[in-house]
C-alpha positions as CSV (number, residue, x, y, z in Angstrom):
1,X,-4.7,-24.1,-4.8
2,X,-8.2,-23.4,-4.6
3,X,-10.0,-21.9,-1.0
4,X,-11.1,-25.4,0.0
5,X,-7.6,-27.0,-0.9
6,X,-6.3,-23.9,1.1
7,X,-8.5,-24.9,4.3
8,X,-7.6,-28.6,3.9
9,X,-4.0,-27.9,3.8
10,X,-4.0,-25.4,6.8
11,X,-5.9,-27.5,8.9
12,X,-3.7,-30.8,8.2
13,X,-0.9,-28.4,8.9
14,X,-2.4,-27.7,12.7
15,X,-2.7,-31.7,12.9
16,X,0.8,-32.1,12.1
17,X,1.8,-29.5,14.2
18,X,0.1,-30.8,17.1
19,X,1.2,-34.3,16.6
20,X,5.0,-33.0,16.0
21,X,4.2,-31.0,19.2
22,X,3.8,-34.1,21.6
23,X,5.7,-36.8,20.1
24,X,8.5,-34.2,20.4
25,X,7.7,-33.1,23.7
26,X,7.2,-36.6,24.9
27,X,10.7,-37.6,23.4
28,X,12.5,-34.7,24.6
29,X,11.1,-35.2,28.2
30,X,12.3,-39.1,28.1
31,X,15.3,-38.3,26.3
32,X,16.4,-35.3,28.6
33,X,13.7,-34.5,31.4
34,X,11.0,-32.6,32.3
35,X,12.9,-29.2,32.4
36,X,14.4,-29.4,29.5
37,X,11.2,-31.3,27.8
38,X,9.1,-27.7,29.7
39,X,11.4,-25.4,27.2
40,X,10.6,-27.3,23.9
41,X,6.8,-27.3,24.4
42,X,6.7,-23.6,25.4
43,X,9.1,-22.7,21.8
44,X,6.5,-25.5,20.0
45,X,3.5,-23.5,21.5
46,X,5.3,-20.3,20.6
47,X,5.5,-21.9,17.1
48,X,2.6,-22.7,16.5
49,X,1.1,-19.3,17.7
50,X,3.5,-18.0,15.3
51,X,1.5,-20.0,11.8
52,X,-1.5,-18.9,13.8
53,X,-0.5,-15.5,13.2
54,X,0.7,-16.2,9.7
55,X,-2.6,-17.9,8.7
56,X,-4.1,-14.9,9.7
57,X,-2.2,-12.1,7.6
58,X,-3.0,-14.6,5.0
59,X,-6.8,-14.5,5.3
60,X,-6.9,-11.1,5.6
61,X,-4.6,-10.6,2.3
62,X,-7.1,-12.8,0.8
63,X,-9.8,-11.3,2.0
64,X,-11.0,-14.1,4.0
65,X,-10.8,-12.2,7.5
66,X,-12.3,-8.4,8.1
67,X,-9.3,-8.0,10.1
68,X,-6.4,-5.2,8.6
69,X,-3.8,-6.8,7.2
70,X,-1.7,-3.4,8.3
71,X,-2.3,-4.5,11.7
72,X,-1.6,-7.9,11.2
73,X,1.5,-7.3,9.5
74,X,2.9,-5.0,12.9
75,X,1.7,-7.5,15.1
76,X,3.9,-10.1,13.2
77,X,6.9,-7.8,13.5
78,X,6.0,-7.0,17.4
79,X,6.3,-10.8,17.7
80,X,9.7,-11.1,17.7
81,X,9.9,-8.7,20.9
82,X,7.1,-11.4,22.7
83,X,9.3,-14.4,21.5
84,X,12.9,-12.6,22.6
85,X,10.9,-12.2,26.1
86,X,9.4,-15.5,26.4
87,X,12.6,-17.3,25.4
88,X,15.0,-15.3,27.4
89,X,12.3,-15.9,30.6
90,X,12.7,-19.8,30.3
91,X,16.9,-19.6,29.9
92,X,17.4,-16.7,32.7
93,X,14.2,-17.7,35.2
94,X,13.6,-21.4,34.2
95,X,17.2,-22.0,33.9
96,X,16.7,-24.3,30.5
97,X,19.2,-24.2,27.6
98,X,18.3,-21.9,24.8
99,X,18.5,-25.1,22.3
100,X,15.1,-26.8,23.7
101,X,12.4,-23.8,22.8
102,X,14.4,-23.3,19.8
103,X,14.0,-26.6,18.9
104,X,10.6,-26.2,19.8
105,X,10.0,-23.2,17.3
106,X,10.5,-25.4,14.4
107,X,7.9,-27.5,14.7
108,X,5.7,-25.8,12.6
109,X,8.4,-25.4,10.0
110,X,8.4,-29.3,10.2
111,X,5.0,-29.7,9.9
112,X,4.7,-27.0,6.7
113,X,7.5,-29.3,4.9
114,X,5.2,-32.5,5.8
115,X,2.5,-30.7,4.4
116,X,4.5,-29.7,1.4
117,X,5.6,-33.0,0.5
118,X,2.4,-34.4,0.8
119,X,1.0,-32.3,-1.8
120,X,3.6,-33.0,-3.9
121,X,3.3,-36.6,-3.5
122,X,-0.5,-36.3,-3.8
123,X,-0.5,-34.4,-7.2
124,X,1.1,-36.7,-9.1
């Protein structure tokens, strides 16, 4: 994939993503309230902070970014301490089920595997 087929995909990825984000949220909320609807956006924001993060050790291993991809690499790994914290806030605190920002973390996956499938359907 060339750079400009790289920036196209990431940014239909982040339009995806953002789409998945509130017709999820939206659903969740009507399908099982506000609280409940609260958790998934917060795991979808977490999410997508997440390919944020990703796209950027990407860049820099491409040398796109000046950033080091050393320190992009241990803030990825330090992530999973922020995430554990976030999500165990929102089930001890919040009192919302562990299954709704978990739900929420996969919207990116989602949105990668639309994107995916749309190249595949586009190359041929």
């Amino acid at each position: 994939m060339s750079g400009d087929g790289y920036e196209s995909a990431i940014q239909r990825i982040v339009r995806i993503s953002v789409v998945l984000v509130a017709l999820g949220t939206i659903l969740v909320v009507v399908r099982f309230g506000p609280r409940i609807g609260l958790g998934f956006f917060i795991g979808a924001l977490l999410s997508f902070v997440n390919l944020r993060w990703w796209t950027t050790v990407a860049n820099a291993m491409g040398g796109s970014v000046t950033s080091s991809p050393r320190a992009s690499a241990m803030f990825l790994t330090l992530r999973y301490l922020l995430f554990g914290a976030v999500i165990y806030v929102i089930v001890k605190f919040l009192k919302i089920t562990p299954a709704a920002p978990l739900a929420g973390l996969l919207a990116t996956v989602a949105a990668v595997m639309i994107e995916a499938l749309y190249e595949l359907v586009r190359s041929k």
